[in-house]
Backbone as CSV, one residue per row, in Angstrom:
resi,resn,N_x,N_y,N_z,CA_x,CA_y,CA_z,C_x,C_y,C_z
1,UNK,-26.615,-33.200,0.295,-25.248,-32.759,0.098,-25.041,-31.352,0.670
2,UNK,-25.479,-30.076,0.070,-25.448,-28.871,0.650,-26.894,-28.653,1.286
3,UNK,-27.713,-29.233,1.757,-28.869,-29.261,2.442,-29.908,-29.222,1.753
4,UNK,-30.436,-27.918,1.348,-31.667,-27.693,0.326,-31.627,-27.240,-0.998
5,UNK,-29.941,-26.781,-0.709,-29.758,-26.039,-2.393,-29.224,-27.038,-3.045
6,UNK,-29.630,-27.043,-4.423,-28.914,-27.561,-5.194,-27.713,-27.337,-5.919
7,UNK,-26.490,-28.155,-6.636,-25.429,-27.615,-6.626,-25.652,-26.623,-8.011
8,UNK,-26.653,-26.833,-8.895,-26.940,-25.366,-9.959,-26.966,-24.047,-8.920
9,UNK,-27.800,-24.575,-8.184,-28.870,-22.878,-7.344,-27.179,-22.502,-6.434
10,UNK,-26.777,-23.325,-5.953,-25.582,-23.132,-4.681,-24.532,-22.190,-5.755
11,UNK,-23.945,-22.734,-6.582,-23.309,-21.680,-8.113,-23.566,-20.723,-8.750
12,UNK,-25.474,-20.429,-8.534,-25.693,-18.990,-9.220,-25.649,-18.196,-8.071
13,UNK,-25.953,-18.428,-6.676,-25.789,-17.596,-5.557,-24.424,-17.418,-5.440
14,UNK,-23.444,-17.857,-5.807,-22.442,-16.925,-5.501,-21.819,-16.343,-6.840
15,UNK,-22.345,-17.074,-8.271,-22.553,-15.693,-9.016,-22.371,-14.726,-8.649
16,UNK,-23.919,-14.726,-8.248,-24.593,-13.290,-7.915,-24.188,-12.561,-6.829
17,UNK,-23.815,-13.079,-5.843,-23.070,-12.923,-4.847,-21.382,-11.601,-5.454
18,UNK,-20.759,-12.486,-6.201,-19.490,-11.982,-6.164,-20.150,-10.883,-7.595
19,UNK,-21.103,-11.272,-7.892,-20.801,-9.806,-9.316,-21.824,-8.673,-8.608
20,UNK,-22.372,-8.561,-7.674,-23.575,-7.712,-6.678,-21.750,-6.659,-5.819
21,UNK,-20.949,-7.789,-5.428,-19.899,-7.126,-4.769,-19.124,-6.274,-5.795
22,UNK,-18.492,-6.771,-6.753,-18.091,-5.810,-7.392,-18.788,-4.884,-8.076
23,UNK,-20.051,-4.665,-8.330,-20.962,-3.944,-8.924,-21.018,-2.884,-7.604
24,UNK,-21.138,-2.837,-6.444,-21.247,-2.321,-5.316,-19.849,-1.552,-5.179
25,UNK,-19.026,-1.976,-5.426,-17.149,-1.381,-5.085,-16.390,-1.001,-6.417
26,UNK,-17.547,-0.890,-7.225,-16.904,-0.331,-8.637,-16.441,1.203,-8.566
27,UNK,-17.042,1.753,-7.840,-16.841,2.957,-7.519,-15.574,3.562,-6.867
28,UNK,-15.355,2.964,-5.897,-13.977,2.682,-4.943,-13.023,2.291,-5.996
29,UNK,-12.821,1.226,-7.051,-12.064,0.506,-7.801,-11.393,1.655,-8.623
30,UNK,-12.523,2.814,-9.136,-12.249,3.455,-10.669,-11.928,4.848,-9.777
31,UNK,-12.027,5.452,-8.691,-11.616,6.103,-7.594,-10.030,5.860,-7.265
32,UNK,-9.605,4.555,-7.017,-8.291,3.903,-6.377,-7.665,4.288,-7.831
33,UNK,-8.115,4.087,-9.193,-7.384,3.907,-10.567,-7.051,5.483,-10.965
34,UNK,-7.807,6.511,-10.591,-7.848,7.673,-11.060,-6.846,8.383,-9.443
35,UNK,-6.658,7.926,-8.447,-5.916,8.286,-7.707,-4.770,7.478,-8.403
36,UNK,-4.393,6.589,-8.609,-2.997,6.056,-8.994,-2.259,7.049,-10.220
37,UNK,-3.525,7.274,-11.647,-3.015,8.152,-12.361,-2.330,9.005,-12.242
38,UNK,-3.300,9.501,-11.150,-2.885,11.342,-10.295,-1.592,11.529,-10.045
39,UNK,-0.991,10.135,-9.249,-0.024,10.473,-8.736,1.154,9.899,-9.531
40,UNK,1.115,9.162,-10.135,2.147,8.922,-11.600,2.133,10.068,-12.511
41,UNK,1.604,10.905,-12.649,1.509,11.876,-13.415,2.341,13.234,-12.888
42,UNK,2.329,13.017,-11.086,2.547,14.260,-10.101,4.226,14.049,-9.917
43,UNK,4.183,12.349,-9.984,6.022,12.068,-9.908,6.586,12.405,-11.525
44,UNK,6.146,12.597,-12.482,6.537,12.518,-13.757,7.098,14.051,-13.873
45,UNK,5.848,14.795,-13.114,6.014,16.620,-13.394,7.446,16.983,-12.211
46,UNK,7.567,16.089,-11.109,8.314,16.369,-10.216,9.759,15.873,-10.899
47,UNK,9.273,14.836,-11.566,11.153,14.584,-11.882,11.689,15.521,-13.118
48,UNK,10.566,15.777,-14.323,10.736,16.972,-15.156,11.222,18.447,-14.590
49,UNK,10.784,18.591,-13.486,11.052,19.810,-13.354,12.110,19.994,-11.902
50,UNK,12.694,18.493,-11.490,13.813,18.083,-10.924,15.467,18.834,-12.047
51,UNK,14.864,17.839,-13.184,15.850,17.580,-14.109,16.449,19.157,-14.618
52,UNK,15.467,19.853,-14.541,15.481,21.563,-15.398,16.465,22.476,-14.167
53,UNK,16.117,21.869,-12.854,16.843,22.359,-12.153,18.371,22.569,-12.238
C-alpha cells in the first residue's frame, strides 16, 4: 500500500513530523504574538493621546 511503512509507522512520522515543526517555529510564533501586543498597545496610547488633543 504505502511501500514499506506501515499505516501505524506512516501516522507517527508525520506526528512527529508536524510537532518537530512547530516545536522548531515556536519561537517565531511567541515573537509574531508579542509583536502584535506591541502594536495594539502603541494604537491604544496613540488614540488616547489623539483624544486629549
Amino acid at each position: 500500500m504505502f511501500g514499506r511503512l506501515t499505516l501505524p509507522q506512516l501516522l507517527f512520522a508525520t506526528f512527529l513530523g508536524i510537532a518537530g515543526g512547530i516545536y522548531i517555529y515556536q519561537p517565531i510564533f511567541e515573537q509574531y504574538s508579542r509583536d502584535q501586543k506591541g502594536i495594539k498597545e502603541e494604537l491604544k496610547l496613540a488614540q488616547e493621546t489623539e483624544k486629549k488633543s
